[in-house]
C-alpha positions as YAML, in Angstrom:
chain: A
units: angstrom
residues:
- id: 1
  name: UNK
  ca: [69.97, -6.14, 94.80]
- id: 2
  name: UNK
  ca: [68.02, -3.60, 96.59]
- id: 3
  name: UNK
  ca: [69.13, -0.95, 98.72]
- id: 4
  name: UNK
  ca: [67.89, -2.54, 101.81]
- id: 5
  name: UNK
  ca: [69.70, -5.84, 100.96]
- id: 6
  name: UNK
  ca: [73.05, -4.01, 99.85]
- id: 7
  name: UNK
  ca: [72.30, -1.87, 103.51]
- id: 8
  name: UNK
  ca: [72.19, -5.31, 105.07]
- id: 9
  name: UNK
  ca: [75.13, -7.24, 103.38]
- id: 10
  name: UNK
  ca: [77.33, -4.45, 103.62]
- id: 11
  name: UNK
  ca: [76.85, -3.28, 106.75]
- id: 12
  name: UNK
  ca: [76.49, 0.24, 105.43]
- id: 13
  name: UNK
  ca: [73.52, 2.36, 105.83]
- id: 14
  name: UNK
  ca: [71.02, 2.95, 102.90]
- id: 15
  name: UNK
  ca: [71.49, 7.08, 104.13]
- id: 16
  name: UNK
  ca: [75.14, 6.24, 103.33]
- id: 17
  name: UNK
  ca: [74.50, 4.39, 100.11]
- id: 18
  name: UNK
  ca: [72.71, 7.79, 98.93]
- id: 19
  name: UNK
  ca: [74.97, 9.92, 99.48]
- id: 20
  name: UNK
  ca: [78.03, 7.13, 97.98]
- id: 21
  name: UNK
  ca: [75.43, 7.95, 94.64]
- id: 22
  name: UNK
  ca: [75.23, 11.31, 95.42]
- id: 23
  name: UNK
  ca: [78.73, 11.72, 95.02]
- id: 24
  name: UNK
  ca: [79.63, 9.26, 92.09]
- id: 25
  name: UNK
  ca: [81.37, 6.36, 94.19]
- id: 26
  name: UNK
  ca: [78.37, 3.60, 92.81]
- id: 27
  name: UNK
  ca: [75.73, 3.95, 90.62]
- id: 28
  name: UNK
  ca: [72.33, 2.06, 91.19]
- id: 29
  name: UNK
  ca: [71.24, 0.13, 87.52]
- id: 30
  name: UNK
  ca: [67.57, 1.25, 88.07]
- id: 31
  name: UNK
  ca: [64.61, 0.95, 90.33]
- id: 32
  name: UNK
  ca: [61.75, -1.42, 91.54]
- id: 33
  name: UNK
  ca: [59.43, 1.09, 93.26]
- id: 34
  name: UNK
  ca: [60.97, 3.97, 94.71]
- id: 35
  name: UNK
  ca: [64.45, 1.51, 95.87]
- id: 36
  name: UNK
  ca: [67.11, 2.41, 94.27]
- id: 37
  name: UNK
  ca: [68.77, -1.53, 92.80]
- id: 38
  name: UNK
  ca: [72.16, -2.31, 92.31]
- id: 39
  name: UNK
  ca: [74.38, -4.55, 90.52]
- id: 40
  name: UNK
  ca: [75.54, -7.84, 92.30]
- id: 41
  name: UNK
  ca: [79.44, -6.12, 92.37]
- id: 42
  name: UNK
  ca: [78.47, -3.79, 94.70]
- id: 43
  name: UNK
  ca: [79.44, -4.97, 97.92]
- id: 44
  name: UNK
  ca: [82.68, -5.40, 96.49]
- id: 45
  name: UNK
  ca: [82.73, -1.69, 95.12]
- id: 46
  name: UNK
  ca: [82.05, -0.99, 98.72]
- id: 47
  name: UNK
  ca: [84.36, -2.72, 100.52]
- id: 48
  name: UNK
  ca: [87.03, -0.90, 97.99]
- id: 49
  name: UNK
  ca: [85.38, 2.08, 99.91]
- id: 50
  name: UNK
  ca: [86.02, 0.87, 102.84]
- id: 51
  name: UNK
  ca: [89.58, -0.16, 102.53]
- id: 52
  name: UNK
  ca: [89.71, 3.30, 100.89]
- id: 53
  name: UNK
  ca: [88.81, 4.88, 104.38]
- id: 54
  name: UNK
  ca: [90.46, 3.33, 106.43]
- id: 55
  name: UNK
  ca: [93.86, 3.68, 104.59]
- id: 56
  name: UNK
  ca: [92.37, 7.42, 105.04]
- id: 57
  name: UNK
  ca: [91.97, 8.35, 101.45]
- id: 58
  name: UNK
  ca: [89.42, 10.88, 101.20]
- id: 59
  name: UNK
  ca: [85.85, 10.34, 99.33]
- id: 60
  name: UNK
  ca: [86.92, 12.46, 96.67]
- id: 61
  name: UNK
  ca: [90.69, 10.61, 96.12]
- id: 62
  name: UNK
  ca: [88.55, 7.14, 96.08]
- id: 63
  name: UNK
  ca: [85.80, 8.24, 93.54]
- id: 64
  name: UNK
  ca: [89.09, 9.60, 91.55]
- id: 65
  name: UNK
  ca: [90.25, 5.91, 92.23]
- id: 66
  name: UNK
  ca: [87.47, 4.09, 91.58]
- id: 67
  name: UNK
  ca: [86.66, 5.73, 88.35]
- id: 68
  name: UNK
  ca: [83.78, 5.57, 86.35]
- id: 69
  name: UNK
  ca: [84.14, 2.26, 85.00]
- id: 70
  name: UNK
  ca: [83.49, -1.25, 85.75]
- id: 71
  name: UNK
  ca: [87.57, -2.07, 87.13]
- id: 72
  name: UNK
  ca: [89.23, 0.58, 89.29]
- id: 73
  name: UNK
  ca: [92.23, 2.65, 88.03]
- id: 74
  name: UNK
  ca: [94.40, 2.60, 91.44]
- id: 75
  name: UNK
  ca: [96.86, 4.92, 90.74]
- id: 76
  name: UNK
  ca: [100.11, 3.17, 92.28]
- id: 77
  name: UNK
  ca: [102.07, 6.24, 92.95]
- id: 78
  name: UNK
  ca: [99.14, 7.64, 95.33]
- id: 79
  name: UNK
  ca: [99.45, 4.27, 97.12]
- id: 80
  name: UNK
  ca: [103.05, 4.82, 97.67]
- id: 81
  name: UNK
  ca: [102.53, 8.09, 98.20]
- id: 82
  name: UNK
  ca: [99.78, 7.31, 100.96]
- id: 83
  name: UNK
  ca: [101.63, 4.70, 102.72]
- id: 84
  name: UNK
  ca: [104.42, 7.19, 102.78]
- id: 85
  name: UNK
  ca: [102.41, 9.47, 105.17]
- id: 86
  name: UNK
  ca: [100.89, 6.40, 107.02]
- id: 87
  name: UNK
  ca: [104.91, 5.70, 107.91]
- id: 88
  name: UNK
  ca: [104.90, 9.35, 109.03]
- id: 89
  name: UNK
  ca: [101.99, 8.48, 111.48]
- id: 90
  name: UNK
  ca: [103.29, 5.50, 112.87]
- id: 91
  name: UNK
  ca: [106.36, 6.82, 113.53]
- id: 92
  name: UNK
  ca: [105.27, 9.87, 115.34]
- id: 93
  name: UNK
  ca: [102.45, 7.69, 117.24]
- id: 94
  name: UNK
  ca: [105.25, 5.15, 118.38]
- id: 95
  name: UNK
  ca: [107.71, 8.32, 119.77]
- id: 96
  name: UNK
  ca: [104.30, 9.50, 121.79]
- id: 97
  name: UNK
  ca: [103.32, 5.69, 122.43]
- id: 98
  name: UNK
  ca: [107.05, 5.63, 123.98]
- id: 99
  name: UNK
  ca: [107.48, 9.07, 125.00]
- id: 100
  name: UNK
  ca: [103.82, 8.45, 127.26]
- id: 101
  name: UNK
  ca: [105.34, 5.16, 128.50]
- id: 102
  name: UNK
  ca: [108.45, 7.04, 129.64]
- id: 103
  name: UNK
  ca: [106.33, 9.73, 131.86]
- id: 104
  name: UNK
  ca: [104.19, 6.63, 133.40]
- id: 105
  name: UNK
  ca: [108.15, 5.04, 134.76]
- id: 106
  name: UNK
  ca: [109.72, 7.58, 135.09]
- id: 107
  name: UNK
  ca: [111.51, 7.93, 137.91]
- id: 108
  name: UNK
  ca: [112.09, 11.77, 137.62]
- id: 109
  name: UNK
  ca: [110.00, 13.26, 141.68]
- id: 110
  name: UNK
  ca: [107.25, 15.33, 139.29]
- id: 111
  name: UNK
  ca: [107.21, 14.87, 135.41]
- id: 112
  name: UNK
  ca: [107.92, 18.73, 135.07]
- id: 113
  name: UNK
  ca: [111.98, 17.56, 136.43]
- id: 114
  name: UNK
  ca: [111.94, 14.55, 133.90]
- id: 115
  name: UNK
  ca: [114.17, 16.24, 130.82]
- id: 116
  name: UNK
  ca: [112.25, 13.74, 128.52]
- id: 117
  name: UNK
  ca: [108.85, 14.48, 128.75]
- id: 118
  name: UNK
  ca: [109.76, 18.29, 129.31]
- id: 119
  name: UNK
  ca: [111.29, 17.68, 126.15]
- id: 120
  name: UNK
  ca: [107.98, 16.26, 124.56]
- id: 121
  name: UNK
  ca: [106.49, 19.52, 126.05]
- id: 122
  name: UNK
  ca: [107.96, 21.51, 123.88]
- id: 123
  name: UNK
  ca: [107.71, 19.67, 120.82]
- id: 124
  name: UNK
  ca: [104.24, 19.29, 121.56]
- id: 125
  name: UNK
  ca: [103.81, 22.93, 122.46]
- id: 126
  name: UNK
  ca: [106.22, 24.51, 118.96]
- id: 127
  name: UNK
  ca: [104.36, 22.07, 116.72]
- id: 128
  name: UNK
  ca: [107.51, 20.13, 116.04]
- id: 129
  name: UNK
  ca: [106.03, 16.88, 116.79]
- id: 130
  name: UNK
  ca: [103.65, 16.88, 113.63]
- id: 131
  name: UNK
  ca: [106.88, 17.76, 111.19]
- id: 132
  name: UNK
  ca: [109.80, 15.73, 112.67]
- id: 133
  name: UNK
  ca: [108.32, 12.68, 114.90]
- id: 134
  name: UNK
  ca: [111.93, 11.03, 114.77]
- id: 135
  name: UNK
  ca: [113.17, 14.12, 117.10]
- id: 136
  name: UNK
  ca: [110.81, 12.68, 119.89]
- id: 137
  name: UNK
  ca: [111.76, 8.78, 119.76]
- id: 138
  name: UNK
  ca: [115.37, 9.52, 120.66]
- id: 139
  name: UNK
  ca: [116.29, 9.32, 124.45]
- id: 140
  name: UNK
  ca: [117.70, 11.85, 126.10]
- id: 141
  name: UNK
  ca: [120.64, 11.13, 128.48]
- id: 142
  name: UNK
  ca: [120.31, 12.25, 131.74]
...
């Protein structure tokens, strides 16, 4: 397949498909012309890319996936690993999905006298938010 076919199949841009090469992810098998060709596996080579991003693995942690080779080594520890921190994430966007929900009801005559979201103010403000996103998903009592 050529570039522009791979470009169109994919969805990804021949600039993007370059620069993939550039840095190792797929290979081309040769040209026709100046158009780079590839092999008919491709497409699924880039939608491992894809699921690659949007896990949010790194270029360089997929092409260290992905290998050289025809089959991908995926390395099952940096899966758990990954899907470790994506449990991180969810949990501290769920305390600010919640702790956001609280500030819209709450009751409280300004937001600045609701101990909740003052509460999220400060975790927000000391950094505490990005290293312990359980503290913010418990309720305080008023």
């Amino acid at each position: 397949m050529d570039i522009s076919t791979v470009a169109k199949r994919s969805g990804v841009p021949a600039s993007t498909l370059r620069y993939y090469e550039d840095k190792g992810l797929i290979q081309s098998v040769g040209r026709k012309g100046l158009q780079r060709l590839f092999a008919a596996n491709i497409l699924e080579r880039l939608a491992l890319i894809a699921l690659g991003r949007v896990a949010g693995f790194s270029l360089d942690e997929i092409s260290n996936i992905l290998g050289a080779g025809e089959n991908p080594d995926i390395d099952r520890e940096m899966l758990l690993t990954k899907a470790t921190e994506l449990d991180r994430t969810i949990q501290k966007l769920t305390a600010m999905r919640d702790g956001l929900q609280h500030a819209a009801a709450c009751t409280a005559p300004s937001h600045l006298e609701c101990p909740r979201f003052r509460r999220l103010m400060g975790l927000a403000a000391s950094g505490a938010i990005k290293g312990q996103p359980s503290n913010i998903a418990k309720p305080i009592s008023r």
